[in-house]
N, CA, C and O atoms as a GROMACS GRO file, in nm:
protein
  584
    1UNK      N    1   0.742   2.434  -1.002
    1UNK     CA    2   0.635   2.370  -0.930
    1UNK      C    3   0.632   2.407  -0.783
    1UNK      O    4   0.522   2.396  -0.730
    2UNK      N    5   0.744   2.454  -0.699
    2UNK     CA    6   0.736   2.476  -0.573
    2UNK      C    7   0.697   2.583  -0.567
    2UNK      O    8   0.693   2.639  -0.457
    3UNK      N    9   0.654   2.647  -0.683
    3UNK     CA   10   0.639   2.808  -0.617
    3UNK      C   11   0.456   2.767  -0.624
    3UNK      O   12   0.390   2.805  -0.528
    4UNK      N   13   0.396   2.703  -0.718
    4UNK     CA   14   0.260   2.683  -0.758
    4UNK      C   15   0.172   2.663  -0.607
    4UNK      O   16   0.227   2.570  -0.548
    5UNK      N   17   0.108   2.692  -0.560
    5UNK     CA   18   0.005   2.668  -0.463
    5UNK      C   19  -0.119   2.605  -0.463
    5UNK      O   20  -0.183   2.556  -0.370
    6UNK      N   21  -0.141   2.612  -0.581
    6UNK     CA   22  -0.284   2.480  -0.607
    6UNK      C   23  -0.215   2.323  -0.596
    6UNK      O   24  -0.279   2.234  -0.542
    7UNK      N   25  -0.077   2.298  -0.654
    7UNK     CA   26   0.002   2.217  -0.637
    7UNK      C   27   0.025   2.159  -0.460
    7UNK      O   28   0.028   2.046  -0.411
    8UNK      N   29   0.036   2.291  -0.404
    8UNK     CA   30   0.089   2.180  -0.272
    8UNK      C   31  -0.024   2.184  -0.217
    8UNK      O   32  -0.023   2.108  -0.120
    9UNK      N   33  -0.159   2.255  -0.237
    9UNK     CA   34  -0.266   2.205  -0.171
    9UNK      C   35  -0.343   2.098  -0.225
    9UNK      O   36  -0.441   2.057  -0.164
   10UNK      N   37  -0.301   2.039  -0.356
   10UNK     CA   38  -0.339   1.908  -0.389
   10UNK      C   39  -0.251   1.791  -0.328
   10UNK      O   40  -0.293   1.676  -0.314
   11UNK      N   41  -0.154   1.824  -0.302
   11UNK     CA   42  -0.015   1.719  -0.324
   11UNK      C   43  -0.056   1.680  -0.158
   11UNK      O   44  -0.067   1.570  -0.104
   12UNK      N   45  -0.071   1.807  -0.110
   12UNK     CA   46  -0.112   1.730   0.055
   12UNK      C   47  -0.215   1.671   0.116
   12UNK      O   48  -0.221   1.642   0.235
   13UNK      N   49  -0.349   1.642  -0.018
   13UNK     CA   50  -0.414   1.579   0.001
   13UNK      C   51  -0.361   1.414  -0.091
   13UNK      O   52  -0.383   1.296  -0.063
   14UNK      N   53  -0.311   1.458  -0.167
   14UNK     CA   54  -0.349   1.337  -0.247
   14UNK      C   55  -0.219   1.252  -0.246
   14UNK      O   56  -0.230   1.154  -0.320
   15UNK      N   57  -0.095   1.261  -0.180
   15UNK     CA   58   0.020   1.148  -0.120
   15UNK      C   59  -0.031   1.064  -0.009
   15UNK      O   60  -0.039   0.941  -0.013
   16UNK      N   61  -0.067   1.146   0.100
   16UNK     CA   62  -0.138   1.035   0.157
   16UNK      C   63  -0.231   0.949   0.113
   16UNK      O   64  -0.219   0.832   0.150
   17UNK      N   65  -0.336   0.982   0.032
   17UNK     CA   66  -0.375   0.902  -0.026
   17UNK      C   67  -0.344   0.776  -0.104
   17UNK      O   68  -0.404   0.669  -0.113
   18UNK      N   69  -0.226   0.825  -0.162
   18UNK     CA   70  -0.142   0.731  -0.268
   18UNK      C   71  -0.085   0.620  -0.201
   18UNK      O   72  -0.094   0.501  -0.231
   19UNK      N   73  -0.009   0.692  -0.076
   19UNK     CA   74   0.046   0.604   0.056
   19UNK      C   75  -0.038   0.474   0.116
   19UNK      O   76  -0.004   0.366   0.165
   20UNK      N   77  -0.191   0.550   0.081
   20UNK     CA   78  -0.255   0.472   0.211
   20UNK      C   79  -0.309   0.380   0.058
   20UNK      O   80  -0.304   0.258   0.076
   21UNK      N   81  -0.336   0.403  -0.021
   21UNK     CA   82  -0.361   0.282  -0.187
   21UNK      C   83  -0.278   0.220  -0.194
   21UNK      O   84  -0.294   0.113  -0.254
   22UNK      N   85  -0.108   0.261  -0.124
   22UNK     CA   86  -0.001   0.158  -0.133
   22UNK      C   87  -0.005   0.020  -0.024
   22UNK      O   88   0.017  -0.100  -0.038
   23UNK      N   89  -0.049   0.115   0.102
   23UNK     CA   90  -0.070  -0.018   0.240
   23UNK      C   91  -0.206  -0.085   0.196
   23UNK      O   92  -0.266  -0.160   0.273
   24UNK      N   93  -0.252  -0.058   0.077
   24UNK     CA   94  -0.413  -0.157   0.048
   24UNK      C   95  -0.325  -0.253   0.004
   24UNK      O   96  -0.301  -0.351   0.075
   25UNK      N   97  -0.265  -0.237  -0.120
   25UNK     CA   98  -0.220  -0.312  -0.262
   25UNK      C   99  -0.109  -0.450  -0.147
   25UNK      O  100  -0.093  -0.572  -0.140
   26UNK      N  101  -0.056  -0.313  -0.072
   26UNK     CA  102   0.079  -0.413  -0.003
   26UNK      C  103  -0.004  -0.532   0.119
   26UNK      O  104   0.070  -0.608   0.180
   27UNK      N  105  -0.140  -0.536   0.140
   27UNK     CA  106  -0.175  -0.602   0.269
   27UNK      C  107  -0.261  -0.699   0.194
   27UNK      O  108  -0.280  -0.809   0.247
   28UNK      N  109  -0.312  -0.673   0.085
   28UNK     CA  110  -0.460  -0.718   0.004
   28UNK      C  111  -0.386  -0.807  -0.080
   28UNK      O  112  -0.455  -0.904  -0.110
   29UNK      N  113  -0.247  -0.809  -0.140
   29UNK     CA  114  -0.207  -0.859  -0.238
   29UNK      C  115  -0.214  -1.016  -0.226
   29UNK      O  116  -0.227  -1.082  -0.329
   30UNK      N  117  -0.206  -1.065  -0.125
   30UNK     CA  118  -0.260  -1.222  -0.146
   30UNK      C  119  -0.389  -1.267  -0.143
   30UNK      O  120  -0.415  -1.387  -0.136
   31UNK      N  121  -0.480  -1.175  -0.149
   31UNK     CA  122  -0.672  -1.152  -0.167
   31UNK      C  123  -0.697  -1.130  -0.340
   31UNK      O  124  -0.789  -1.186  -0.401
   32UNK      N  125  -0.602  -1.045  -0.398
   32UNK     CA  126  -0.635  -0.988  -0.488
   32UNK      C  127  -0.491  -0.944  -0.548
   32UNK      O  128  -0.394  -0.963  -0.476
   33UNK      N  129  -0.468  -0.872  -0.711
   33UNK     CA  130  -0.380  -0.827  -0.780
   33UNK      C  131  -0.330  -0.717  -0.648
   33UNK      O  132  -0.386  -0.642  -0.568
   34UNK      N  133  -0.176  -0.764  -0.687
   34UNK     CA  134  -0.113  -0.697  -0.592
   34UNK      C  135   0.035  -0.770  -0.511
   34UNK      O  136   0.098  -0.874  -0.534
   35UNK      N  137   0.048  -0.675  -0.424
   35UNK     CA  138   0.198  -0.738  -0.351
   35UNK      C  139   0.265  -0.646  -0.356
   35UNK      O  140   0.259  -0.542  -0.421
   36UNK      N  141   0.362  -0.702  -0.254
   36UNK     CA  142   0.503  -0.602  -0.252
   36UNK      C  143   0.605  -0.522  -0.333
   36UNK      O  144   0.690  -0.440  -0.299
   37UNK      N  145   0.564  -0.576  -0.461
   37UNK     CA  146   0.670  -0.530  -0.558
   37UNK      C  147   0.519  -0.418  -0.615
   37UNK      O  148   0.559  -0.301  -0.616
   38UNK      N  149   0.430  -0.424  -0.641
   38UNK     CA  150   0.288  -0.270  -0.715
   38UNK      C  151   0.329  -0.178  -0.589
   38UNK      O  152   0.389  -0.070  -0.593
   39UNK      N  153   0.279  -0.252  -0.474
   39UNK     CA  154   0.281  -0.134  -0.364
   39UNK      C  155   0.429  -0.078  -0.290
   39UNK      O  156   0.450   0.020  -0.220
   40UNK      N  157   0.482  -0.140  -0.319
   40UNK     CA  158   0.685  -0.064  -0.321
   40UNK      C  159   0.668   0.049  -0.411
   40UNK      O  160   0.696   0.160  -0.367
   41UNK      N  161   0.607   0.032  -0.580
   41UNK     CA  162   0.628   0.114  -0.676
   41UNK      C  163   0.536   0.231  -0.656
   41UNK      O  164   0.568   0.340  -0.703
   42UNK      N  165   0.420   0.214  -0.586
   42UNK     CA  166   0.311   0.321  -0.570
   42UNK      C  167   0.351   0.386  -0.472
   42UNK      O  168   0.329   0.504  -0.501
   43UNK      N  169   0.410   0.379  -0.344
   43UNK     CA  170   0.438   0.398  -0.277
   43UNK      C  171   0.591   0.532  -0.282
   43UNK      O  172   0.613   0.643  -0.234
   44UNK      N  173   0.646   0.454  -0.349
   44UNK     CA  174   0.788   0.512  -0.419
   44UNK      C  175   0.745   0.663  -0.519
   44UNK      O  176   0.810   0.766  -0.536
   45UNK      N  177   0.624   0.624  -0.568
   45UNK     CA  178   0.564   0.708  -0.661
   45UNK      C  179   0.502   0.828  -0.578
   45UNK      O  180   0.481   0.937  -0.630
   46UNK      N  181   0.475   0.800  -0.446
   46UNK     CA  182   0.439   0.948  -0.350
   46UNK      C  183   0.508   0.971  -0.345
   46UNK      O  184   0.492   1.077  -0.406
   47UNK      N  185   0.673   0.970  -0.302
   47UNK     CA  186   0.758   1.008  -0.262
   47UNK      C  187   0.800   1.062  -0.358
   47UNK      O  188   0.820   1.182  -0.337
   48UNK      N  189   0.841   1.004  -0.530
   48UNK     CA  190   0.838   1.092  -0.616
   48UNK      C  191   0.745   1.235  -0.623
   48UNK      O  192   0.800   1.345  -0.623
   49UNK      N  193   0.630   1.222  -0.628
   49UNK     CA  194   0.589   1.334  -0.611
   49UNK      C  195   0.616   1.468  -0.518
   49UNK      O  196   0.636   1.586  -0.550
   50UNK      N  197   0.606   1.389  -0.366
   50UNK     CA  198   0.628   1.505  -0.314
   50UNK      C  199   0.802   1.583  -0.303
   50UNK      O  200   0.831   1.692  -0.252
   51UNK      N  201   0.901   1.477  -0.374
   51UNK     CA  202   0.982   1.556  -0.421
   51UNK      C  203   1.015   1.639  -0.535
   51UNK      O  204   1.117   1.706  -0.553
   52UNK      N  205   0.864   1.618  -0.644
   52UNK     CA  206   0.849   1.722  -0.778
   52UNK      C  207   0.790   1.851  -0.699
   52UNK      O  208   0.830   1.962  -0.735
   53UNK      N  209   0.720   1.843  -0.618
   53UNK     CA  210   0.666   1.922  -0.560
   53UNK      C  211   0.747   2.019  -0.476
   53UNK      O  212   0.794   2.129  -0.507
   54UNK      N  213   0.752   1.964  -0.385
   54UNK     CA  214   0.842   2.025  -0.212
   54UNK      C  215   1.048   2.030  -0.239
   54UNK      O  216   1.131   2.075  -0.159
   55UNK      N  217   1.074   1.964  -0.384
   55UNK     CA  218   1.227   1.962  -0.410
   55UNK      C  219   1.309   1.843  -0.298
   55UNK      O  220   1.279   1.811  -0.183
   56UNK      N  221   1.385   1.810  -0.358
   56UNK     CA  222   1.488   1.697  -0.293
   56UNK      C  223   1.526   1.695  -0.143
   56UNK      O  224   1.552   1.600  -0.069
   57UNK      N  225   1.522   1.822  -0.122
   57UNK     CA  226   1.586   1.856   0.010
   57UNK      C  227   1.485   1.812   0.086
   57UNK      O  228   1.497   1.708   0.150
   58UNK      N  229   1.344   1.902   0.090
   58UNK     CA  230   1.302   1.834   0.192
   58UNK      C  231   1.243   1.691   0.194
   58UNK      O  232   1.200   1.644   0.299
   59UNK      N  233   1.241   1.618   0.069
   59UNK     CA  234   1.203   1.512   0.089
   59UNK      C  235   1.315   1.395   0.141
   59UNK      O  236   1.292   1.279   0.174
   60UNK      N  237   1.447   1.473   0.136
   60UNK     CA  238   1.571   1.357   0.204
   60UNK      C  239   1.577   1.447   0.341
   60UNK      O  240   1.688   1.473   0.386
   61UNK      N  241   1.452   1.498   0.412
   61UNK     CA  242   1.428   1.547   0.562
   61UNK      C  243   1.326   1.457   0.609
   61UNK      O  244   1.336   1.432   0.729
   62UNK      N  245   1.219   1.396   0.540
   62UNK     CA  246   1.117   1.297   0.550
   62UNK      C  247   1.185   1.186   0.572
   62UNK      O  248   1.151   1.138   0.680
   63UNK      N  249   1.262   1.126   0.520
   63UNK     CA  250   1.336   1.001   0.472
   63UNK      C  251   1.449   0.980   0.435
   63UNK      O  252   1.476   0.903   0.344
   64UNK      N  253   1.554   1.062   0.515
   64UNK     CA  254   1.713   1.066   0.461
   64UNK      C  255   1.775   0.931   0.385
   64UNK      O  256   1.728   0.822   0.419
   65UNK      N  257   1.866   0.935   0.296
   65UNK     CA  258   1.892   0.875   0.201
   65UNK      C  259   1.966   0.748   0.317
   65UNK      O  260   1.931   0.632   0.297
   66UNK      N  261   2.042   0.770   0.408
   66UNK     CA  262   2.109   0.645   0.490
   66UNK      C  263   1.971   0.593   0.508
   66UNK      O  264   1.961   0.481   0.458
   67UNK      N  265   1.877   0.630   0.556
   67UNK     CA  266   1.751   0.556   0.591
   67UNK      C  267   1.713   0.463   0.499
   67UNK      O  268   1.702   0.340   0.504
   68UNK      N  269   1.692   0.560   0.400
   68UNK     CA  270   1.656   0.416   0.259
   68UNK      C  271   1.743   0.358   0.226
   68UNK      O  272   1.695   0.314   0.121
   69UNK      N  273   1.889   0.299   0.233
   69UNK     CA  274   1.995   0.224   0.239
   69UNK      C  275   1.961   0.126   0.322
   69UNK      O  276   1.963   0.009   0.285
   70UNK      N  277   1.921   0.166   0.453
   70UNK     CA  278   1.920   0.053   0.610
   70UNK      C  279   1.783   0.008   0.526
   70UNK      O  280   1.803  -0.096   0.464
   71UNK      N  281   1.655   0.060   0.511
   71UNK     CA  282   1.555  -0.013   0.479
   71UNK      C  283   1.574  -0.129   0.322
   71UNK      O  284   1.572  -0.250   0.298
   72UNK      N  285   1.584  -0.057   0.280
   72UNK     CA  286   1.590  -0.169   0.178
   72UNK      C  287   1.726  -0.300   0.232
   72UNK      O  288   1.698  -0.419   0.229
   73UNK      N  289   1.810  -0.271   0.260
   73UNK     CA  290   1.866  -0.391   0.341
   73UNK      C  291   1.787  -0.483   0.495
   73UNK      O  292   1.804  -0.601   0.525
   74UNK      N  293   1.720  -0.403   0.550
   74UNK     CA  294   1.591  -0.468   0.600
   74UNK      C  295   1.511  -0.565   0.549
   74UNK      O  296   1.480  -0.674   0.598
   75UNK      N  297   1.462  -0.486   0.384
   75UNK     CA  298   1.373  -0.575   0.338
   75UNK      C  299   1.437  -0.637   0.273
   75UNK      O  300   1.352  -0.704   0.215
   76UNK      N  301   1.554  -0.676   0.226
   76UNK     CA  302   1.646  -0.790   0.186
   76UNK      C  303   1.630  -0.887   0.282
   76UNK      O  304   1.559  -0.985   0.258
   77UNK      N  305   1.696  -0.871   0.403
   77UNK     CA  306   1.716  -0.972   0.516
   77UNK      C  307   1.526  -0.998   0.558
   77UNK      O  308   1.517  -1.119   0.575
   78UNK      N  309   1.453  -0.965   0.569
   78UNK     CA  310   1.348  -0.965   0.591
   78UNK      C  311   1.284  -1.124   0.508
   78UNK      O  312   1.255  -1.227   0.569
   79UNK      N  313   1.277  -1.102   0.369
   79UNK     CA  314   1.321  -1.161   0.277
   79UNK      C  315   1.373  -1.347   0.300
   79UNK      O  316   1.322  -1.460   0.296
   80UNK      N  317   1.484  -1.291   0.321
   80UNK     CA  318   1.581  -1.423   0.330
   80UNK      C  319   1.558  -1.497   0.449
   80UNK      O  320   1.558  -1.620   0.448
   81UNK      N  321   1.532  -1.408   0.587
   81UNK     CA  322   1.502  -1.485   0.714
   81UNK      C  323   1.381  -1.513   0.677
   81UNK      O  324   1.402  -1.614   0.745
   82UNK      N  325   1.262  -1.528   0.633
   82UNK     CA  326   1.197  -1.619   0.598
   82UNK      C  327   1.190  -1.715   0.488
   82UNK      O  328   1.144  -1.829   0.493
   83UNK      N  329   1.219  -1.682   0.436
   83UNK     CA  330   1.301  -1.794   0.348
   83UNK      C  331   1.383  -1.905   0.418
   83UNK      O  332   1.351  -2.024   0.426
   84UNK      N  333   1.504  -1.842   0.472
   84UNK     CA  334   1.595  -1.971   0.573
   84UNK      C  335   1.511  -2.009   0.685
   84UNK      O  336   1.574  -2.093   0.750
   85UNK      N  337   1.448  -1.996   0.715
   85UNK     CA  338   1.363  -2.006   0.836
   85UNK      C  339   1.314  -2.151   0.807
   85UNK      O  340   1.368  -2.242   0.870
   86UNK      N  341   1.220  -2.180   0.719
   86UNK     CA  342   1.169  -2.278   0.618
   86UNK      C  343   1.296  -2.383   0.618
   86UNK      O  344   1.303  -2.500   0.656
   87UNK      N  345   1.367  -2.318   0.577
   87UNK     CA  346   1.495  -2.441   0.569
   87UNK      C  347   1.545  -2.505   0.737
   87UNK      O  348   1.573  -2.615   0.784
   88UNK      N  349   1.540  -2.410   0.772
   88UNK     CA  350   1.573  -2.454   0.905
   88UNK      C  351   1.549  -2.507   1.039
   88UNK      O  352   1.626  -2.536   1.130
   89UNK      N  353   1.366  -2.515   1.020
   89UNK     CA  354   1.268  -2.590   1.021
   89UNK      C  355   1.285  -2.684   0.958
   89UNK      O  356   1.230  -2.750   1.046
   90UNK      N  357   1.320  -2.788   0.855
   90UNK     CA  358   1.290  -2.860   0.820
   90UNK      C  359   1.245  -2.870   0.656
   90UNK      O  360   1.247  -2.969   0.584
   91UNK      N  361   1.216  -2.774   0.635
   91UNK     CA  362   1.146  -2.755   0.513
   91UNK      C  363   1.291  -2.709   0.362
   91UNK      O  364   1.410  -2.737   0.356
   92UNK      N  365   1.204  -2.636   0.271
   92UNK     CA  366   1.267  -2.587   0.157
   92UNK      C  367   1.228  -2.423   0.140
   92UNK      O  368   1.116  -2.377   0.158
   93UNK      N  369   1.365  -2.336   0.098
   93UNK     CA  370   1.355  -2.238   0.088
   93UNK      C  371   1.217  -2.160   0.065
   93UNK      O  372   1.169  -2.219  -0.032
   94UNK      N  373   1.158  -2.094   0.089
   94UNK     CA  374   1.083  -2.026   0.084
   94UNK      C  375   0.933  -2.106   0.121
   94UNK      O  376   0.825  -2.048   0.108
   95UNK      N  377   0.946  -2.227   0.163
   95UNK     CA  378   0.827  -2.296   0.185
   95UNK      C  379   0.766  -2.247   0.367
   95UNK      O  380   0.852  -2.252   0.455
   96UNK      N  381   0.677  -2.220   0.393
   96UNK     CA  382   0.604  -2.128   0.499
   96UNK      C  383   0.542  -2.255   0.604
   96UNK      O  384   0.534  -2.247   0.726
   97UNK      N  385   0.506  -2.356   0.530
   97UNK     CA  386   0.434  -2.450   0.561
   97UNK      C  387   0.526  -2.513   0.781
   97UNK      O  388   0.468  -2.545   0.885
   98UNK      N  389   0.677  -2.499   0.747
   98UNK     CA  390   0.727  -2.551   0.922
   98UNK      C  391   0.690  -2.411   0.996
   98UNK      O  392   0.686  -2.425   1.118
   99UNK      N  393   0.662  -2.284   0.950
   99UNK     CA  394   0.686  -2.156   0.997
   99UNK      C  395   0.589  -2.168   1.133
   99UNK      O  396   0.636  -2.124   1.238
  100UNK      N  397   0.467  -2.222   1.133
  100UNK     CA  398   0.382  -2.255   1.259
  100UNK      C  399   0.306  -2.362   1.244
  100UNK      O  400   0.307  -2.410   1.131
  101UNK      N  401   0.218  -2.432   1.348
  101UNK     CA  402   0.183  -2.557   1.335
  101UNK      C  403   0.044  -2.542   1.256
  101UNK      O  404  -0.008  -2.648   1.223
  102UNK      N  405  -0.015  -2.438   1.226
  102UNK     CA  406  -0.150  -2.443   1.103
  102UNK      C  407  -0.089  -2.451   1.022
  102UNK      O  408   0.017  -2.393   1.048
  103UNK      N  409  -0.088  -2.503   0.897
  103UNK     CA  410  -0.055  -2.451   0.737
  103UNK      C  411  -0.129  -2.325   0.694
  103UNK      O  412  -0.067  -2.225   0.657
  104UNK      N  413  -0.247  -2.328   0.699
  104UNK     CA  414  -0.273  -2.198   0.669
  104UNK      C  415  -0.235  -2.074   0.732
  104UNK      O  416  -0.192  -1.978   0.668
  105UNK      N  417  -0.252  -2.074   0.873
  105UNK     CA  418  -0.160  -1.978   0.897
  105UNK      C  419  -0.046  -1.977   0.835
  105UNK      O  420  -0.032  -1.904   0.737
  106UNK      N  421   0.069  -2.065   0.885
  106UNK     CA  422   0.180  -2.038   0.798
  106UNK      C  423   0.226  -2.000   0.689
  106UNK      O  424   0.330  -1.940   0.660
  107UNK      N  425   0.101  -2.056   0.599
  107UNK     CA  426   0.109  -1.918   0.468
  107UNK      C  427   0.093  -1.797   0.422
  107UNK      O  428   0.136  -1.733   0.326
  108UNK      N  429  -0.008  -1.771   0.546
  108UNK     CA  430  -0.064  -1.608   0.499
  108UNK      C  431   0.060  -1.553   0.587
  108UNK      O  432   0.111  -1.444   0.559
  109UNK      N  433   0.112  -1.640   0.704
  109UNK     CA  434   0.214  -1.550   0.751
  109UNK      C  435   0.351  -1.537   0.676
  109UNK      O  436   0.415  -1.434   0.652
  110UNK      N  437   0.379  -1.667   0.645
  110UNK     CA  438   0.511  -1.645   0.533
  110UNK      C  439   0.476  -1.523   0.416
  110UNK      O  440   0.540  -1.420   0.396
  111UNK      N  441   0.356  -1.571   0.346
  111UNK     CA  442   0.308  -1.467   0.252
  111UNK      C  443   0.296  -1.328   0.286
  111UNK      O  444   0.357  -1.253   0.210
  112UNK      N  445   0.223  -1.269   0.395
  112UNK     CA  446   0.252  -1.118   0.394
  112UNK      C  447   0.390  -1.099   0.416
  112UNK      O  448   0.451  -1.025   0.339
  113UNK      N  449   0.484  -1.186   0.564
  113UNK     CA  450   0.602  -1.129   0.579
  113UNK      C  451   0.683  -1.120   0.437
  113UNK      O  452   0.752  -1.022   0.409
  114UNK      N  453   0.671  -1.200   0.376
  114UNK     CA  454   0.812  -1.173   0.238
  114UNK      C  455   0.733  -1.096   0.158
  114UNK      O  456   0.811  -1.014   0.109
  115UNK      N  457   0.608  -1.072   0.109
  115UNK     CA  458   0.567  -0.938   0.042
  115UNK      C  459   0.580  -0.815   0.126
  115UNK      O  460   0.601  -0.715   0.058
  116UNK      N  461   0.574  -0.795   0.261
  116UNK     CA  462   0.660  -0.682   0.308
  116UNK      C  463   0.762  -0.661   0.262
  116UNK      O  464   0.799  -0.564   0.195
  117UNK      N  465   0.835  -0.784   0.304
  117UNK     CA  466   1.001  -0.780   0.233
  117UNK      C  467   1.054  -0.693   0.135
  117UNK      O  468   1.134  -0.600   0.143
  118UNK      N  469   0.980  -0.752   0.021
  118UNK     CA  470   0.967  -0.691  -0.097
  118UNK      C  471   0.933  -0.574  -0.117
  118UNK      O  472   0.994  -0.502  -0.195
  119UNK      N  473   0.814  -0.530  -0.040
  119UNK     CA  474   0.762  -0.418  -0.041
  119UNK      C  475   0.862  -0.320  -0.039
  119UNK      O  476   0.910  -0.255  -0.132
  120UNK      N  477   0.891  -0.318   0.099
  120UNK     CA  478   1.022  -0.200   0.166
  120UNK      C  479   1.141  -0.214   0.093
  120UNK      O  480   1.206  -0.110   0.084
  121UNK      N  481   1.194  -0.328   0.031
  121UNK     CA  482   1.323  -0.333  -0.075
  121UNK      C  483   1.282  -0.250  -0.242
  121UNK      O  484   1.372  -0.199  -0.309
  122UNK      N  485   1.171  -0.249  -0.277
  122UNK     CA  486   1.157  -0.233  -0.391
  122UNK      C  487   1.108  -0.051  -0.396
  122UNK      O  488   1.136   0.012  -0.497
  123UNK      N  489   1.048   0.006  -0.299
  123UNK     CA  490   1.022   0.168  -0.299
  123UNK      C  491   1.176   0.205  -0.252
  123UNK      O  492   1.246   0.263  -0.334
  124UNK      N  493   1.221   0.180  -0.148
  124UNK     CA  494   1.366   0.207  -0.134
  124UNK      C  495   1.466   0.224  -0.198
  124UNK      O  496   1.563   0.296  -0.174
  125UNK      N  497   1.432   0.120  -0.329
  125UNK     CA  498   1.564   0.114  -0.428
  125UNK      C  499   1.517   0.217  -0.554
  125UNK      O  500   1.588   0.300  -0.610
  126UNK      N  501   1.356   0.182  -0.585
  126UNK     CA  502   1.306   0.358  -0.665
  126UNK      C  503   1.317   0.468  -0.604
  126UNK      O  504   1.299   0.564  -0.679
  127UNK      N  505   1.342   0.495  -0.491
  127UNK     CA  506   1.368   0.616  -0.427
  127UNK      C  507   1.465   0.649  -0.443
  127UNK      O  508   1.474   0.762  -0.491
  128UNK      N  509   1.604   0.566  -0.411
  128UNK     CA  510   1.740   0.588  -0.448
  128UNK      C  511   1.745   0.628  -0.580
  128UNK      O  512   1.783   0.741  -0.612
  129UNK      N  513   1.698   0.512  -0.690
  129UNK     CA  514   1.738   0.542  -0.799
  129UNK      C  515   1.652   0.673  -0.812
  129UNK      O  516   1.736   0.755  -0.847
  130UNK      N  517   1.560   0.722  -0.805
  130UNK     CA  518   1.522   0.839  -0.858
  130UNK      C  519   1.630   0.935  -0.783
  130UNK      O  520   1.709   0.992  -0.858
  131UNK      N  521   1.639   0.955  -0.677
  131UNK     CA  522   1.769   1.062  -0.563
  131UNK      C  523   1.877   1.069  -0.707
  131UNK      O  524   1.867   1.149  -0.800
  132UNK      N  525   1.990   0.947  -0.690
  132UNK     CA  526   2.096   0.964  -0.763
  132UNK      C  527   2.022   1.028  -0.952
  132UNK      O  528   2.115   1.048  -1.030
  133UNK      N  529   1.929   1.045  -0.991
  133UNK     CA  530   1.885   1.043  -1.089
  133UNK      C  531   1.862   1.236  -1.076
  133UNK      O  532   1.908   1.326  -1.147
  134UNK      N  533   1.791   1.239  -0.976
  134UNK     CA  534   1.800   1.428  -0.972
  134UNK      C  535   1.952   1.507  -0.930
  134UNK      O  536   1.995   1.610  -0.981
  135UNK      N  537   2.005   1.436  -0.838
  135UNK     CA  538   2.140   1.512  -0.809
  135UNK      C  539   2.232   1.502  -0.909
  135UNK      O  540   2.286   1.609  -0.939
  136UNK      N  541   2.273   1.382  -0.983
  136UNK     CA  542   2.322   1.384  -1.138
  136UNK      C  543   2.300   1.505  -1.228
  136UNK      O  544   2.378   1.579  -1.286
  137UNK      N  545   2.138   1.499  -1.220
  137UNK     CA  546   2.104   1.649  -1.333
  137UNK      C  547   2.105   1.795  -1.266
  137UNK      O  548   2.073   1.895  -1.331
  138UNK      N  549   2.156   1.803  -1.095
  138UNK     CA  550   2.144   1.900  -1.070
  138UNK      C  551   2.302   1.948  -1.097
  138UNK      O  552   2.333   2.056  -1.148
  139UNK      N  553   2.416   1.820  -1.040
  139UNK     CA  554   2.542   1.875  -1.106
  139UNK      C  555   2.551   1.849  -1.237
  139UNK      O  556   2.666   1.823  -1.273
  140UNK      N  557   2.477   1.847  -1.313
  140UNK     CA  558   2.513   1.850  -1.482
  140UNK      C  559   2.465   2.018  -1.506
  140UNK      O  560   2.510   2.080  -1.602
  141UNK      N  561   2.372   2.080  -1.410
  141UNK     CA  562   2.364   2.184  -1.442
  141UNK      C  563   2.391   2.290  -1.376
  141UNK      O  564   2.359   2.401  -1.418
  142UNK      N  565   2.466   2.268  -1.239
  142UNK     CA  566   2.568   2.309  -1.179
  142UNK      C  567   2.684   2.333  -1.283
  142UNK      O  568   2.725   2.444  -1.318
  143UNK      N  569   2.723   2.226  -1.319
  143UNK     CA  570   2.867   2.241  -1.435
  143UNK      C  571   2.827   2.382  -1.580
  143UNK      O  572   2.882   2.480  -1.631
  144UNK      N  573   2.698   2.304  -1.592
  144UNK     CA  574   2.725   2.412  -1.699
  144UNK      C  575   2.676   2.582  -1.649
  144UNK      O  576   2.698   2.673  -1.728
  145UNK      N  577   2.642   2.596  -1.581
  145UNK     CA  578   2.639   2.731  -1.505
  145UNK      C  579   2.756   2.784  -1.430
  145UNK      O  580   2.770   2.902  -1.398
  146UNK      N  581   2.818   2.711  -1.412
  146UNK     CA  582   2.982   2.791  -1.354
  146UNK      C  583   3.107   2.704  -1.428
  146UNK      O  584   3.224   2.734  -1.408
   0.00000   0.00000   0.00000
């Protein structure tokens, strides 16, 4: 596939695209079907691509693998500090409602921040798992070639 050229002149139109269908799904998801965990996976799914495409290497030059380690522990803690936040205010885990003095605000804000959360924890951890998933089969066929 890296050698194909109709390939990377599609691929460089159409990841961003995928990217920018991921920041819809990930911003829209309390409007409509959607959230952090579709748009983590769509999102994760460009990145798959442009490493079927462009190969591993340069896609751990886009986004080195320590990077997606720190992020998805981001969106863990991301996560949880709003969650404890709620508690610590006054309230119950994950409840948004002490987070500011509107309720409605406080929900759409609790609500996007922990579907971010999610967001960035859940492409991070398909990214990994896909990484450890190609370098596995590259030394399985490393081994059997020498």
């Amino acid at each position: 596939m890296r050698e194909n050229g109709i390939l990377h002149i599609v691929a460089r139109f159409l990841i961003p695209l995928i990217m920018l269908f991921a920041l819809y799904i990930q911003f829209h998801g309390e409007y409509s079907p959607g959230g952090g965990f579709q748009a983590g996976v769509v999102f994760a799914a460009a990145w798959i691509l442009f490493v079927l495409i462009y190969g591993l290497d340069a896609a751990l030059k886009v986004i080195p693998e320590r990077a997606m380690y720190i992020l998805m522990l981001v969106g863990v803690l991301i996560y949880c500090s709003v969650g404890l936040a709620g508690v610590v205010l006054g309230g119950h885990f994950l409840d948004y409602g002490p987070l500011l003095s509107d309720p409605k605000y406080a929900q759409q804000f609790g609500i996007i921040t922990v579907e971010f959360g999610i967001g960035v924890t859940v492409s991070t951890v398909v990214m990994l798992i896909f990484t450890l998933f190609v370098r596995r089969r590259a030394d399985q066929i490393d081994e059997e070639a020498g």
